[in-house]
C-alpha positions, 0 to 999 in steps of 0.5 A: 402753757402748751409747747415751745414758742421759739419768739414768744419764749424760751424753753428752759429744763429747769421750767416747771412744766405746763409753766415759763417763769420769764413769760408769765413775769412778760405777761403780768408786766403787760397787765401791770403796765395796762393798769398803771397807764390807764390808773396815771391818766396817761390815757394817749399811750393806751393804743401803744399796748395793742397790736397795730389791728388789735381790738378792744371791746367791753361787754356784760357777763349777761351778754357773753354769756349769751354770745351776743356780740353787743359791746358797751365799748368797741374799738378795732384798731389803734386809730379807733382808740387813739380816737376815743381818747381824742374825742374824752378829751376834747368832747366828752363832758364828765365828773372828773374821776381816777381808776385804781385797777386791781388785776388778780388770778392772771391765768394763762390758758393756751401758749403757742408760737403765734399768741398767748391766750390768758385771763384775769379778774379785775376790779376797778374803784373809782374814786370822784373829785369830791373823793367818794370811792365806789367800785365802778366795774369789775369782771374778767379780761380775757385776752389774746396777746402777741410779741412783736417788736420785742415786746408783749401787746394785746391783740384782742382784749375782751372786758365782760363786766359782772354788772350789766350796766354801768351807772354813768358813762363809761369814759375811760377804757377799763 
């Protein structure tokens, strides 16, 4: 991490350098709390984690590559993933399944005052109501998190998937 963010956290002599321990432990909270929420079908609580404008896409490796902005999935603002969960619960007919996140290498590349940006690797197995498990998706996040109101919350979470494609719908948020 780069500097000292007075409001994201605090400066401490005995941190190691290019390192603060008790936001790197806010950071992986973040991450935990993002898998557990989505993995424990507590999906109406997902837009709790994101900034009030914070934005939410899901794209292939092929395309980020590319700089093409195509996402799979997008939502720009709680409202819009408030929607999406409304809308899988309500509308979306789909085989009944549960994540299980793995969340691995969380790396944070730029701290400053303002946000923090960090990376990680990801693999979702999905397992079917008959119980067949797969591994359903995974790739790296790369994120743009913000504090506000005392807690730590993604303002822009970009998921770039491995696979560019995706053998059924994708439903639930990755």
């Amino acid at each position: 991490m780069h500097g000292a963010a007075v409001s994201l956290h605090q400066t401490n002599e005995s941190s190691p350098p290019n390192g603060d321990l008790a936001l790197r432990l806010r950071i992986d909270a973040l991450y935990a709390e993002y898998a557990q929420v989505i993995d424990d079908d507590r999906l109406e609580e997902w837009p709790a984690l994101f900034a009030e404008n914070g934005k939410y896409r899901v794209t292939t490796r092929e395309n980020h590559g590319k700089g093409l902005a195509l996402a799979i999935m997008y939502c720009d603002g709680r409202g819009m993933m408030s929607d999406r969960i409304s809308a899988l619960r309500l509308a979306n007919i789909y085989e009944p399944h549960v994540y299980c996140h793995l969340t691995s290498c969380v790396r944070v590349v730029e701290s400053t005052a303002e946000e923090i940006n960090a990376q990680a690797n990801f693999a979702v197995i999905r397992t079917m109501q008959e119980g067949e498990q797969t591994i359903f998706a995974s790739g790296r996040t790369f994120d743009r998190i913000v504090e506000a109101g005392g807690r730590l919350l993604f303002k822009d979470r970009l998921v770039v998937l491995d696979s560019r494609q995706v053998d059924t719908l994708l439903v639930i948020p990755l």
